[in-house]
C-alpha positions in Angstrom: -28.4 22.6 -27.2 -26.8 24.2 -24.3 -27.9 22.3 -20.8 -29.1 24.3 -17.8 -26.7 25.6 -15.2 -28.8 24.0 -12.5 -29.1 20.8 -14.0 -24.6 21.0 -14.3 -24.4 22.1 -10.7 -26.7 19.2 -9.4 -23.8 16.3 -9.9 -21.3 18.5 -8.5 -23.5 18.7 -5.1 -24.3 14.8 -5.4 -20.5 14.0 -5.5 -19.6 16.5 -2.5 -22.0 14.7 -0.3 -20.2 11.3 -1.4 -16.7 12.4 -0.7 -17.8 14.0 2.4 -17.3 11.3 5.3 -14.1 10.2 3.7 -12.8 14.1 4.5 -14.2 14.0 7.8 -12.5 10.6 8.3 -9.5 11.6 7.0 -9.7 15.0 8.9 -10.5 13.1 11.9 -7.4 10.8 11.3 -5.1 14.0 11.2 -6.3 15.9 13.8 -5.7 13.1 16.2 -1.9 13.5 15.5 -1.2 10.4 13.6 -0.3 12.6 10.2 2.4 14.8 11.6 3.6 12.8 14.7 7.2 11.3 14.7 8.5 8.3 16.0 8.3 8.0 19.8 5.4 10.1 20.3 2.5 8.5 21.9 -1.3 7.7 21.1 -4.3 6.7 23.2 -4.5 3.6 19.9 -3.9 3.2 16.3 -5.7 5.3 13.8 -9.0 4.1 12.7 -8.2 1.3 9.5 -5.1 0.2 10.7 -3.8 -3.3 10.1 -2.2 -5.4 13.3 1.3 -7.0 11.8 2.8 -10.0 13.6 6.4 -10.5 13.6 7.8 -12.8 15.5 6.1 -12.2 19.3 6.2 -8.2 18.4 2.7 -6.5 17.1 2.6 -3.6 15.3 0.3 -1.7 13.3 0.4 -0.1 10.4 -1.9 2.8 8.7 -0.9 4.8 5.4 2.6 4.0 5.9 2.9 4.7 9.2 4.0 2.2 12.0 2.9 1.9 15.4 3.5 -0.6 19.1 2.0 -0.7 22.0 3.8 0.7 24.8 3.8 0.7 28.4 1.9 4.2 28.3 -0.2 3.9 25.0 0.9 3.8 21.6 3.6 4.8 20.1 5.0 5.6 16.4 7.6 3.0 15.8 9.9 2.3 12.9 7.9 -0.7 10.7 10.0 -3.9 11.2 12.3 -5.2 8.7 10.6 -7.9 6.2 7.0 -6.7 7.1 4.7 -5.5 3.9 2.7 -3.8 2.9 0.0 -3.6 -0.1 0.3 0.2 -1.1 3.3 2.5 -0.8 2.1 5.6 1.7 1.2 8.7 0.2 4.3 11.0 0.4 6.6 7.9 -0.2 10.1 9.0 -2.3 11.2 6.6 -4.9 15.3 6.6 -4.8 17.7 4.6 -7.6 20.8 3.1 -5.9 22.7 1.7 -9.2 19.7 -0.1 -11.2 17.9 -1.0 -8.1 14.5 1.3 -7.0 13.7 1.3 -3.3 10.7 3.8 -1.7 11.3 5.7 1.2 9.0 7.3 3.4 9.5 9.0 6.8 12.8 6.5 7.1 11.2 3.2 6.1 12.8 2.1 3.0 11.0 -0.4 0.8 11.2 -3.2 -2.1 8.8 -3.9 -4.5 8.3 -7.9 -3.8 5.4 -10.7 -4.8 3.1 -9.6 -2.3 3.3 -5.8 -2.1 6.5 -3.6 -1.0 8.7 -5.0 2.4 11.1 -3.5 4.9 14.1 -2.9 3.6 17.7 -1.8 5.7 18.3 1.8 4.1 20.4 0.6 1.1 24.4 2.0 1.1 24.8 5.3 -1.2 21.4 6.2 -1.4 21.0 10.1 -1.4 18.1 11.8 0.8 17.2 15.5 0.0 15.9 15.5 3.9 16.3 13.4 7.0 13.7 11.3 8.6 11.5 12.9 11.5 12.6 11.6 14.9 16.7 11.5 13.5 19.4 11.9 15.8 22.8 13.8 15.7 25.9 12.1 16.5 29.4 13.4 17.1 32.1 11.1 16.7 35.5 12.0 16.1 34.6 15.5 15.0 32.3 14.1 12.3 28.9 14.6 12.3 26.6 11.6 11.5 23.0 11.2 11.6 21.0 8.2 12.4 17.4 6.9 12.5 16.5 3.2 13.3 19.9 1.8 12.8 20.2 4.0 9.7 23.0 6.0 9.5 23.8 9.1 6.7 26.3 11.5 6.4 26.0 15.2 5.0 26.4 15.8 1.2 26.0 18.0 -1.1 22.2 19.0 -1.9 21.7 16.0 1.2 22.5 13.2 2.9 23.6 10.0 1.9 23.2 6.5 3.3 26.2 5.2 5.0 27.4 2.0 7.1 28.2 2.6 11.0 32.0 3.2 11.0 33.4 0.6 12.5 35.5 2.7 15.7 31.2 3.9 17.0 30.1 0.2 17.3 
């Protein structure tokens, strides 16, 4: 026995008006900036949901993967600090084999899968990038061209970029 069309259309309606508010949340959330800013740009506050992250006498805060401090003039995207975790990997996160290890990048954070969720990780040596980090910088040095972002550094390669240590004649 074939159902009516009005009685299939009903539950469709009924979950529209459930997932509504989390849209206009999330709509909210991006049209604020916090989605598409880069690191140094500033915020009247943290997005709504964020989490406050004490290391050391420094407090962060952290929202879908993205990390932010407060500044002299507001807030401000920050790289998250080294040995922080977090409990979910950030939608858009990469997930990059160095030999038989697996880290998870995202927007220049790199991470480790550890007992209580994924930490901070230095940017491991070798690891190949398809695309830099927003907010990288270009250096010069000795006619070479190096990028860095949070005291990552990586060198042009073929299809990318690849991780690299700070030659030691720019320290």
């Amino acid at each position: 026995m074939k159902t009516p069309r009005s009685s299939r259309i009903i539950p469709i309606i009924f979950l529209g008006f459930l997932t509504l508010p989390w849209l206009m949340a999330d709509a909210a959330h991006a049209q604020r900036g916090h989605d598409r800013g880069v690191r140094g740009e500033r915020y009247s506050g943290p997005p709504p949901g964020h989490r406050a992250v004490h290391i050391g006498k420094h407090e962060y805060y952290e929202h879908r993967g993205n990390w932010y401090r407060k500044g002299p003039r507001g807030y401000e995207r920050a790289r998250g600090p080294r040995g922080s975790a977090i409990k979910h990997l950030p939608r858009g996160h990469r997930v990059i084999h160095v030999g038989k290890d697996r880290y998870y990048e995202h927007r220049g954070n790199w991470y480790v899968k550890g007992p209580r969720g994924y930490y901070r990780v230095q940017a491991p040596r070798g690891a190949f990038i398809s695309h830099l980090p927003p907010g990288h910088r270009r250096i010069v040095h000795e006619r070479r061209v190096y990028y860095t972002y949070g005291g990552d550094y990586y060198r042009r390669s073929p299809g990318g970029y690849i991780v690299i240590h700070l030659p030691i004649s720019i320290r």
